[in-house]
N, CA and C of each residue as an Amber inpcrd file, in Angstrom:
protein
   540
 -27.7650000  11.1070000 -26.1880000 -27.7150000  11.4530000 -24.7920000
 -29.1640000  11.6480000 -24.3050000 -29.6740000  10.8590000 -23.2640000
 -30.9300000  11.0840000 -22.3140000 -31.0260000  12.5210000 -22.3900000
 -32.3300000  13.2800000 -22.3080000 -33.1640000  14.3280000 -22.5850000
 -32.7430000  14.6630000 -20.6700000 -32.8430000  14.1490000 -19.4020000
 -32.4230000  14.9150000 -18.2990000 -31.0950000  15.1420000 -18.1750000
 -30.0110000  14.0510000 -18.7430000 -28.6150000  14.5640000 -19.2030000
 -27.9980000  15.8100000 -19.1490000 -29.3730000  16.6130000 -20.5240000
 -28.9630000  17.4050000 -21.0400000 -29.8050000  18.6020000 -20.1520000
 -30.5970000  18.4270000 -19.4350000 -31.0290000  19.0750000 -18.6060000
 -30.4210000  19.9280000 -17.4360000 -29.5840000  18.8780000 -17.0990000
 -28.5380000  18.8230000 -16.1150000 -27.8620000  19.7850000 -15.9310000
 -26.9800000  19.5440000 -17.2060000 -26.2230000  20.2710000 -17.5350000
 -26.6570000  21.7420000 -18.4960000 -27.9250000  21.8860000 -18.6700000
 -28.2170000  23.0860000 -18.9630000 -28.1970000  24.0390000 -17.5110000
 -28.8220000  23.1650000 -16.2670000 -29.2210000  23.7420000 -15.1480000
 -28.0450000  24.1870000 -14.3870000 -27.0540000  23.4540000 -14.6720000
 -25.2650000  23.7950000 -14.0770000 -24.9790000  24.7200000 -14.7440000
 -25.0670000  24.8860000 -16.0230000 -24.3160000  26.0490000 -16.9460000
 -25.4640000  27.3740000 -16.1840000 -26.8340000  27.1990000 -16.3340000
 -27.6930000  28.3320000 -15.7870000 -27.2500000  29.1750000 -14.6490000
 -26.9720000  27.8210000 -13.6550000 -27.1110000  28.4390000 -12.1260000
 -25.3450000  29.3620000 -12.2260000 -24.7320000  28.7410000 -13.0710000
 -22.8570000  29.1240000 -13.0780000 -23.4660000  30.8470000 -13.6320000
 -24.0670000  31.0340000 -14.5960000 -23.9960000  32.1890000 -15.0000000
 -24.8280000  32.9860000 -13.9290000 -25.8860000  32.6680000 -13.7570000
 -26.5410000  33.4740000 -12.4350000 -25.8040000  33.8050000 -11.4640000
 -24.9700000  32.8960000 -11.0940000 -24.2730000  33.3250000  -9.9110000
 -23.4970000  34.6150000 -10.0710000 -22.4640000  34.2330000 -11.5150000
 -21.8900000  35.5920000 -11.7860000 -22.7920000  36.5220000 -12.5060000
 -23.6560000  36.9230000 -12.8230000 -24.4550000  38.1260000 -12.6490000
 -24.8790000  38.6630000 -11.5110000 -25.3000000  37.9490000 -10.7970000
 -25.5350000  37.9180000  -9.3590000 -24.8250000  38.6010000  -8.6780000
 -23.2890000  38.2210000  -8.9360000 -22.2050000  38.4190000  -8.1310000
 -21.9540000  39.8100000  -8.6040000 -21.9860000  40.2130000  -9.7540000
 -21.3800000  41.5550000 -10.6290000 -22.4520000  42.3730000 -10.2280000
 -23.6660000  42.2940000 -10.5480000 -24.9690000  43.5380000  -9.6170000
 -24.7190000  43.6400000  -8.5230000 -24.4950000  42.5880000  -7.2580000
 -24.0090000  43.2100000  -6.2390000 -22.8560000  43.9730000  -6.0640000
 -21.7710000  43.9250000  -6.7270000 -21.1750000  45.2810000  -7.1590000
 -21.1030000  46.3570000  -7.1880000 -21.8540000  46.4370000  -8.5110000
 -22.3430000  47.5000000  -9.0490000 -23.3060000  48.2920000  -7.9990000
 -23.8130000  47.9720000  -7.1060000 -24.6320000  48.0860000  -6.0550000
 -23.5790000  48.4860000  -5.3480000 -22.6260000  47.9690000  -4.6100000
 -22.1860000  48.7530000  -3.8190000 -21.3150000  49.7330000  -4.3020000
 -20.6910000  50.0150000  -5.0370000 -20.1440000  51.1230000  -5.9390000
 -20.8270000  52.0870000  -5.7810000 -22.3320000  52.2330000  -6.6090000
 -23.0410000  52.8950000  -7.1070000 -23.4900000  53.7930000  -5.2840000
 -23.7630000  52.7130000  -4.3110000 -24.2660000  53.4150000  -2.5940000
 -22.8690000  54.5140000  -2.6810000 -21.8760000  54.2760000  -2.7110000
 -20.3320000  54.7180000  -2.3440000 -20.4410000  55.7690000  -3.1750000
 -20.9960000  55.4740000  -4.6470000 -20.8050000  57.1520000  -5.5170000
 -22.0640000  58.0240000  -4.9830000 -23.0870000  57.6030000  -4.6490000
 -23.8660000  58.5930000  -3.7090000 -23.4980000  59.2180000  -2.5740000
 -22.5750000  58.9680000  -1.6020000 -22.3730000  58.9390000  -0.0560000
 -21.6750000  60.7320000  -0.4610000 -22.1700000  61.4030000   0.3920000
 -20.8050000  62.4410000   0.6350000 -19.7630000  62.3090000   0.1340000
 -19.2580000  61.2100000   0.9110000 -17.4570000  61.3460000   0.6960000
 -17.3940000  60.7260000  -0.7220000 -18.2260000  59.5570000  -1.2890000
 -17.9490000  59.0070000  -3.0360000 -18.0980000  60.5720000  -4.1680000
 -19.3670000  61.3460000  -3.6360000 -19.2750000  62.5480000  -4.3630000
 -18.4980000  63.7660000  -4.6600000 -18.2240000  63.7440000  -3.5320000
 -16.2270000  64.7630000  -3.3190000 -15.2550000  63.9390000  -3.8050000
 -15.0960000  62.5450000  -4.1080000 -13.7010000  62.1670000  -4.6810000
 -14.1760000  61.6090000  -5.8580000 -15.5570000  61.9720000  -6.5180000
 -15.6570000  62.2550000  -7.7510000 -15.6620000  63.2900000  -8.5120000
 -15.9220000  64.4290000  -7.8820000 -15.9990000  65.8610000  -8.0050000
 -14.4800000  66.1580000  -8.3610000 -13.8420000  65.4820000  -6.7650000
 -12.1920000  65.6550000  -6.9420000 -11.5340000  65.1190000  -7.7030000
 -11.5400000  63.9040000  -8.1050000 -11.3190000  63.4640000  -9.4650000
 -11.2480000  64.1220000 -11.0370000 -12.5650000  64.6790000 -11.2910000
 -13.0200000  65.1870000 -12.4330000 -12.5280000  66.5180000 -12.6480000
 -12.2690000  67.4730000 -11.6930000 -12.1770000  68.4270000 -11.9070000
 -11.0650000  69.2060000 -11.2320000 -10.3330000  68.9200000  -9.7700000
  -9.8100000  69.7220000  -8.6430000  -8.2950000  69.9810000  -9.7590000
  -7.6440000  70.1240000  -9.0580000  -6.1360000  70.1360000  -9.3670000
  -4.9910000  69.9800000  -8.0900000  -3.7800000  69.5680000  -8.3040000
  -2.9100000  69.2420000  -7.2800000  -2.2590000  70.1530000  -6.6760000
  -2.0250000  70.3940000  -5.4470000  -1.2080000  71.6610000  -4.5380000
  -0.5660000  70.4080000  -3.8640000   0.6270000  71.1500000  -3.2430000
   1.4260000  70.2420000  -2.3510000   0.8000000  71.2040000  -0.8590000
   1.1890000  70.3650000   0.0880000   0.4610000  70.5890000   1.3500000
   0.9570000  69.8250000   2.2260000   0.8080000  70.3320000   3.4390000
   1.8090000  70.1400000   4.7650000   0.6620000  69.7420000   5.9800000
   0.8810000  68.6430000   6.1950000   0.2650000  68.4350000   7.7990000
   0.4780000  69.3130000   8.7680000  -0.3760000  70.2010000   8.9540000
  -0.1870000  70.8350000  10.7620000  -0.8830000  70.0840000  11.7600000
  -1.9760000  69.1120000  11.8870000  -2.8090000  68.2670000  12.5900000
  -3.5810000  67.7890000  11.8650000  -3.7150000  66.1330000  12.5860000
  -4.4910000  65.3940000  11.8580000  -4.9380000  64.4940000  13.3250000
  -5.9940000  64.0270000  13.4530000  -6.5360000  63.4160000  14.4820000
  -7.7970000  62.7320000  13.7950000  -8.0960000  61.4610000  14.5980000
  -9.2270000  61.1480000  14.6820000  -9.9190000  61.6150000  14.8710000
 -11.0860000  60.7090000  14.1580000 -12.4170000  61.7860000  14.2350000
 -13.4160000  60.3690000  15.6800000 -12.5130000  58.9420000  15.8630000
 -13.9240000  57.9550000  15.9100000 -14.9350000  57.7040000  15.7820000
 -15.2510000  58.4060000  14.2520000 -16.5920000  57.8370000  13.6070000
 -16.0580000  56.1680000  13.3500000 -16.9430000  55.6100000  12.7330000
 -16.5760000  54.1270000  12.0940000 -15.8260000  54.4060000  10.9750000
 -15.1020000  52.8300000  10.0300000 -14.5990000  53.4270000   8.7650000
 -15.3740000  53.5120000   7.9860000 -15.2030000  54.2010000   6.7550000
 -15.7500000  53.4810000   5.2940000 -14.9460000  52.3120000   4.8200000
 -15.4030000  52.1730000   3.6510000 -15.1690000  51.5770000   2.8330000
 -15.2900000  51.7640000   1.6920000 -14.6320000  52.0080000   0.3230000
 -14.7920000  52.4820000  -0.8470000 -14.5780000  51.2340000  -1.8270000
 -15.3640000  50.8860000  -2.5870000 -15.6620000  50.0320000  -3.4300000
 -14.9210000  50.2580000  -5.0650000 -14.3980000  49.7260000  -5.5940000
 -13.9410000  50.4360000  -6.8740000 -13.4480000  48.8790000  -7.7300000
 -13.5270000  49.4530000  -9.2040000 -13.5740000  48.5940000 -10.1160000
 -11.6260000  48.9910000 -10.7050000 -11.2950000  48.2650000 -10.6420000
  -9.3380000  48.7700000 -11.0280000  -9.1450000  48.0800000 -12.2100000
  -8.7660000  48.6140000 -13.2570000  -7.2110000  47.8580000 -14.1490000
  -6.7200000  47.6470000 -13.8290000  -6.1890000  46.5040000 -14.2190000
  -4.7290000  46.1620000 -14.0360000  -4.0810000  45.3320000 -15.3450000
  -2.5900000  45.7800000 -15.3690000  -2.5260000  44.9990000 -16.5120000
  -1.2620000  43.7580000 -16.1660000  -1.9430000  42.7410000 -17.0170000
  -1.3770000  41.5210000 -17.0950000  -0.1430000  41.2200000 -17.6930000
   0.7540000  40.4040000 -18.1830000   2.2240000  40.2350000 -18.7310000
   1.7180000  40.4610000 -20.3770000   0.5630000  39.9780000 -20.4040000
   0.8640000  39.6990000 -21.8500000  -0.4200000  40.9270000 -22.4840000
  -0.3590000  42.3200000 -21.6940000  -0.8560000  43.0880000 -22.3630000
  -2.4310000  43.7790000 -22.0100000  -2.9190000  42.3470000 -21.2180000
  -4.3800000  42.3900000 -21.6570000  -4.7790000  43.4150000 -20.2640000
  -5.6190000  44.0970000 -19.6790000  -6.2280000  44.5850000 -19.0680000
  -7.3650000  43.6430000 -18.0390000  -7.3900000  43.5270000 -16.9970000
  -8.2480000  43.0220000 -16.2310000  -9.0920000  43.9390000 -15.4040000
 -10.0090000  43.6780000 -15.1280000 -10.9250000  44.6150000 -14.3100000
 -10.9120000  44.0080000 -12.7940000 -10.5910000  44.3390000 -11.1220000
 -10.8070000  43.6990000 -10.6180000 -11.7210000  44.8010000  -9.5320000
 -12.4320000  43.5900000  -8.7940000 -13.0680000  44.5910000  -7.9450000
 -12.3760000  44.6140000  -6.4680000 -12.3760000  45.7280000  -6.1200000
 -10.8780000  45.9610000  -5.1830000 -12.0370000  47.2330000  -3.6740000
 -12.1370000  46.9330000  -2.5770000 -12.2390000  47.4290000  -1.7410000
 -11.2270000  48.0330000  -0.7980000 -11.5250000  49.2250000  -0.6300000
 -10.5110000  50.1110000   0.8070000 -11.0660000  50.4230000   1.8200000
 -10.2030000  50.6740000   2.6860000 -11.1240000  50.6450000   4.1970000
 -10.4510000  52.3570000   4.3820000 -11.4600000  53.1620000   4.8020000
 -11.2600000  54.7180000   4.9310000 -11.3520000  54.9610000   6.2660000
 -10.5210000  55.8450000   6.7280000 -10.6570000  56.5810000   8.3310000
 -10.9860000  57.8640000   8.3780000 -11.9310000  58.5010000   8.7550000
 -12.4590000  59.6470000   8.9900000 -11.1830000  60.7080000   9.8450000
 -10.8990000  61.2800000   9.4300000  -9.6370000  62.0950000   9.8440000
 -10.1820000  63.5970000  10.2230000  -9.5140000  64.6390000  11.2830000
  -9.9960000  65.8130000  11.1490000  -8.6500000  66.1870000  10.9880000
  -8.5030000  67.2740000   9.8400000  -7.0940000  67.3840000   8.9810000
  -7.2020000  68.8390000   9.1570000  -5.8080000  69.4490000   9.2580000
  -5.5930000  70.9890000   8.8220000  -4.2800000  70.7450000   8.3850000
  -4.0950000  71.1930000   7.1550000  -3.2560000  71.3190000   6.1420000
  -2.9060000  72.7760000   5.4540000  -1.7350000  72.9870000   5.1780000
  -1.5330000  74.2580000   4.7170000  -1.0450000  74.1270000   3.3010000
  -1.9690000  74.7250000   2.5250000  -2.0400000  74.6020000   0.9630000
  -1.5390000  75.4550000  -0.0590000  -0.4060000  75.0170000  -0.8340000
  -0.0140000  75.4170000  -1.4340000  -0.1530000  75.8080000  -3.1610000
  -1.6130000  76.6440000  -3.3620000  -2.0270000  76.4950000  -4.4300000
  -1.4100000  76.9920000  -5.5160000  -1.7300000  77.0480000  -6.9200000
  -1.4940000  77.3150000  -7.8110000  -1.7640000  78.9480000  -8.3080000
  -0.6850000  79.3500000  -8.3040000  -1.3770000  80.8960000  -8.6380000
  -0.3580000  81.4750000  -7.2330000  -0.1640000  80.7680000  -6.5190000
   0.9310000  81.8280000  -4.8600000  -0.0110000  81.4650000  -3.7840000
   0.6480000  81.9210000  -3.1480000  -0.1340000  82.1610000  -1.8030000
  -0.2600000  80.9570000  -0.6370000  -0.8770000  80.8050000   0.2530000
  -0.6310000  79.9860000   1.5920000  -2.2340000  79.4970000   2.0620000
  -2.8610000  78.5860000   1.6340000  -4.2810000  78.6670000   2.4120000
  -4.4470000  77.6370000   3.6150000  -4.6800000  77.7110000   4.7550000
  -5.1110000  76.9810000   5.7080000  -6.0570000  76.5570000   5.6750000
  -6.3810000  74.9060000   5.1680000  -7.3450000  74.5610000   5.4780000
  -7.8880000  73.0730000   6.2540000  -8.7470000  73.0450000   7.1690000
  -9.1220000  72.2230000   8.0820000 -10.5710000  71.4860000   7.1420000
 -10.7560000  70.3820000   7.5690000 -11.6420000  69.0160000   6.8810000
 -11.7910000  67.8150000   7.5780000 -13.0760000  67.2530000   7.4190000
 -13.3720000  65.9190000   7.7680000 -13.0270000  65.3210000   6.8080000
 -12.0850000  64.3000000   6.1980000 -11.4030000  63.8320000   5.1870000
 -11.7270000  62.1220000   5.5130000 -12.1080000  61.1450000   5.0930000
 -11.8740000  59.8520000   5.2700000 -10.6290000  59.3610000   4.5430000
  -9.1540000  58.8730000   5.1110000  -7.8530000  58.4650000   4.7610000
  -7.9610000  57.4100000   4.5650000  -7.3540000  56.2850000   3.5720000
  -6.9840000  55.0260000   3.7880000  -6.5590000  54.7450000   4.5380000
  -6.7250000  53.7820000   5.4050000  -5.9700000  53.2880000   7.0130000
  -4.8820000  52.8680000   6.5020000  -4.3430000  52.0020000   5.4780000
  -3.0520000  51.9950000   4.8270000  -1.7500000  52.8280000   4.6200000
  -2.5080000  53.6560000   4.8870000  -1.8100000  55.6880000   4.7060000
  -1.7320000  56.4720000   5.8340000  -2.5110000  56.1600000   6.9150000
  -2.1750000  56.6430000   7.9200000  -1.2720000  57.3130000   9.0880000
  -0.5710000  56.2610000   8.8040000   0.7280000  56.7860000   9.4510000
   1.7550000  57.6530000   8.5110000   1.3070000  58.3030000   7.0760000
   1.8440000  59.2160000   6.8360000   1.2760000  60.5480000   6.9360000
   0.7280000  60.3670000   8.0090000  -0.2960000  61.9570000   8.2480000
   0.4900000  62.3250000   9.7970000   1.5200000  62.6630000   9.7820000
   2.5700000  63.0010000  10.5630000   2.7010000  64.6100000  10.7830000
   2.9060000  65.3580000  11.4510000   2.8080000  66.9160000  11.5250000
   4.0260000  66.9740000  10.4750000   4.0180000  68.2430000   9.9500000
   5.2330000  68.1650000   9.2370000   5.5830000  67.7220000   7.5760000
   4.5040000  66.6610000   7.2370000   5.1570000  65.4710000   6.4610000
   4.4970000  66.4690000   4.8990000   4.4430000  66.6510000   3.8460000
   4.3710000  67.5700000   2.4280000   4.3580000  66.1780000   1.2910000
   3.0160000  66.2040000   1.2060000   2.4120000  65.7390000  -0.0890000
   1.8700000  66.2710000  -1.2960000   0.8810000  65.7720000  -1.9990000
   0.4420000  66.1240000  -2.8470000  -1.1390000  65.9690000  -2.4020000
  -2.0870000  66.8860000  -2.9860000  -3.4840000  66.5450000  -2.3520000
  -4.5000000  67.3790000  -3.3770000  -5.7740000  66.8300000  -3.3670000
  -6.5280000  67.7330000  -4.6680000  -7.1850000  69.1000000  -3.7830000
  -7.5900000  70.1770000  -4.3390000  -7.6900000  71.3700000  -4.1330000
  -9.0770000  71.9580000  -5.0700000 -10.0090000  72.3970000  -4.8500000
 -10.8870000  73.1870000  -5.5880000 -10.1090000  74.1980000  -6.0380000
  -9.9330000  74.9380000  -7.3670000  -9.4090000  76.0340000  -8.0280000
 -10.2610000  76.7960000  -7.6560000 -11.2850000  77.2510000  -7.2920000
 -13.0690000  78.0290000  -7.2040000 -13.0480000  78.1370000  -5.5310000
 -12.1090000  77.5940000  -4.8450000 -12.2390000  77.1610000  -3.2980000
 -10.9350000  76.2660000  -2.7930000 -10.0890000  77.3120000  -2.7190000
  -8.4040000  76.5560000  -2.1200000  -8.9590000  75.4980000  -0.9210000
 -10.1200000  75.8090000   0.1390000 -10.2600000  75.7830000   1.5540000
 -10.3530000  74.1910000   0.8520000 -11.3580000  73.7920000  -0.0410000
 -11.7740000  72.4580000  -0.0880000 -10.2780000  71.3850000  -0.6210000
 -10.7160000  70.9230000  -0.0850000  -9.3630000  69.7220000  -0.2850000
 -10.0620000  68.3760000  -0.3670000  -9.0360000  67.2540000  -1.0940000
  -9.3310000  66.1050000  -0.9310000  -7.9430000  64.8090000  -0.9730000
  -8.0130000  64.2750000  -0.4100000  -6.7270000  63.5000000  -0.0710000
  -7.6390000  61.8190000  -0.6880000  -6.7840000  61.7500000  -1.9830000
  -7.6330000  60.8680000  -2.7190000  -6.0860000  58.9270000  -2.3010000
  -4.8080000  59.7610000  -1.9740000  -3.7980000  59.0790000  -1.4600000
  -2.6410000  59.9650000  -1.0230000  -2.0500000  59.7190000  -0.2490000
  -0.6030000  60.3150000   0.3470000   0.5740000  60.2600000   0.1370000
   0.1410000  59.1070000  -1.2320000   1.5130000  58.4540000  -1.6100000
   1.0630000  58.7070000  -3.6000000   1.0050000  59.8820000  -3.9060000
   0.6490000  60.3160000  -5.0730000   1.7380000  60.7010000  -6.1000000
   2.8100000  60.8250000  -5.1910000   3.8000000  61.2170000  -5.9570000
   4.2560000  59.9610000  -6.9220000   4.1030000  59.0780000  -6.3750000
   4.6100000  57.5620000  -6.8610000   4.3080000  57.5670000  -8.1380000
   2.5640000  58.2670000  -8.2970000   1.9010000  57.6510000  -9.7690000
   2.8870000  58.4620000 -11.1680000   3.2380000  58.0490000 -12.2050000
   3.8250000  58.6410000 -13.0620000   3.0720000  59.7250000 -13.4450000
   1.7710000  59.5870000 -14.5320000   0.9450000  59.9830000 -14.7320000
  -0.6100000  59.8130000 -14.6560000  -1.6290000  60.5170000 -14.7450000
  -2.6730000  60.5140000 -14.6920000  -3.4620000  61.7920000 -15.5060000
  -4.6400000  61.7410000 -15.2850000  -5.8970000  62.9120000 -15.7240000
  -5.6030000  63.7100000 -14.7900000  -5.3890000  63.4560000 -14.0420000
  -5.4630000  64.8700000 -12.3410000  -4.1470000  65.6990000 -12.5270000
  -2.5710000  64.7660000 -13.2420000  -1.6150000  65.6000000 -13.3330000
  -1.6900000  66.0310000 -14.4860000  -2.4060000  65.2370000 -15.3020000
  -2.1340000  66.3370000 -16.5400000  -3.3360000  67.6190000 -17.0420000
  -3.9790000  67.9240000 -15.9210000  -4.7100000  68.8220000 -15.5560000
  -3.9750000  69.8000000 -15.1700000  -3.7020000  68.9790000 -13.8610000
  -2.5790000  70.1510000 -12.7620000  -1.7810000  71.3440000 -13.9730000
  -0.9220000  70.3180000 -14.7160000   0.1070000  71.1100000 -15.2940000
  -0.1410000  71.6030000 -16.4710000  -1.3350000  71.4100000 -16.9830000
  -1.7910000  72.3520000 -18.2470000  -2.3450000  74.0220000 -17.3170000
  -2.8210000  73.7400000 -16.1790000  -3.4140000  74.8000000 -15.4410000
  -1.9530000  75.4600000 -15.0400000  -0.7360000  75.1340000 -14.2010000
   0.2390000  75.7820000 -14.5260000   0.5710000  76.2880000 -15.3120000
   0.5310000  75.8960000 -16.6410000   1.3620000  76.5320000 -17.5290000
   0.6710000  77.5150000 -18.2460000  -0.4800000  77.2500000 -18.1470000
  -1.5220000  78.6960000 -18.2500000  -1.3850000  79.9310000 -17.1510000
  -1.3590000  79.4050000 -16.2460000  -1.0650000  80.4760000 -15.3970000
   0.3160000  81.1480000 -15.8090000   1.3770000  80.3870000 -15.5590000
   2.5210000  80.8690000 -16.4330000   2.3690000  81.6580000 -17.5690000
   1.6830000  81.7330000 -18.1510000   1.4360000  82.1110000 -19.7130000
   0.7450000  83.7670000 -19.1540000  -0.2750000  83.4860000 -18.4360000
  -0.6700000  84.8680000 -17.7570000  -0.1690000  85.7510000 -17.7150000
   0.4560000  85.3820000 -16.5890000   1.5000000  85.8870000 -15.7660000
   2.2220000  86.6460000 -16.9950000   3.2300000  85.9690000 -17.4390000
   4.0730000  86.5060000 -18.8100000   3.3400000  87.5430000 -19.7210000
   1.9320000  87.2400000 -19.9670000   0.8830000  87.9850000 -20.8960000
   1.1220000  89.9260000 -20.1070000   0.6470000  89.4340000 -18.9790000
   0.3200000  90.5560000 -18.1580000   1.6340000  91.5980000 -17.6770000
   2.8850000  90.3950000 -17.6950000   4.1080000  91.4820000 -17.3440000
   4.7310000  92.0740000 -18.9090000   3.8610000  91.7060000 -19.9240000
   4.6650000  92.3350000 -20.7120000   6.0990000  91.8040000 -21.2430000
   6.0460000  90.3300000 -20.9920000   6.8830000  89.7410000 -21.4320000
   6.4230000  88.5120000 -22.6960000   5.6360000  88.7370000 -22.8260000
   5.0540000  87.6790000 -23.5670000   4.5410000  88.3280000 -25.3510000
């Protein structure tokens, strides 16, 4: 085979892989802006650490800032097992929320937030409507509405947080009445 032949086709295979590196740093780039922003740092915070209260819409309104957008890398899994990574964007609405929170441990906390919602989810922010939503244990007031439709997920890290922290509390509780 001719010596530019093979050139050729070194320069096709080159530019094919550049592109997808190319393509994957810009990514990683926008991910990485999104885990800096305010709101990427509270629904990493909320992620890692909060726990779940159920909670009740009393008002929710626009805020008409612009949306976000949240950038994220997803699993998913395929028929035959394997795991795929895809890169998956959401479009967020800046919401001004007051919710009445039902934490862990008793009690009733009212709390109001600039929250960015999935516009997908929106129309379940209805007065009235009782979800699930993350909560600072250190700070009932802070909240984070990571989806509205949470109940759906079977399991996760966030519920099996939640309910190890219940059942400690439970355990307390029992310790302290002298039933335990």
């Amino acid at each position: 085979m001719p010596a530019w032949i093979s050139l050729i086709w070194m320069l096709m295979a080159a530019a094919t892989i550049g592109y997808f590196v190319r393509r994957n740093m810009q990514r990683r780039a926008v991910i990485d802006a999104w885990e800096r922003s305010p709101a990427g740092t509270r629904h990493r915070e909320a992620m890692e650490s909060w726990l779940l209260c159920k909670a009740r819409v009393e008002q929710a309104e626009p805020t008409g800032e612009p949306p976000v957008v949240r950038p994220s890398m997803v699993g998913q899994r395929m028929a035959s097992g394997r795991i795929v990574r895809k890169f998956v964007t959401e479009e967020l609405r800046p919401m001004r929320l007051q919710l009445r929170l039902l934490p862990i441990g008793g009690g009733e906390v009212v709390a109001e937030a600039i929250i960015p919602v999935l516009t997908a989810e929106l129309a379940d922010l209805t007065p009235g409507r009782i979800f699930s939503v993350l909560y600072d244990p250190r700070d009932p007031r802070r909240f984070w509405i990571d989806t509205t439709r949470r109940d759906e997920t079977l399991i996760d890290a966030v519920t099996m947080r939640t309910r190890a922290a219940e059942d400690n509390h439970r355990a307390a509780q029992a310790f302290s009445t002298g039933q335990g």
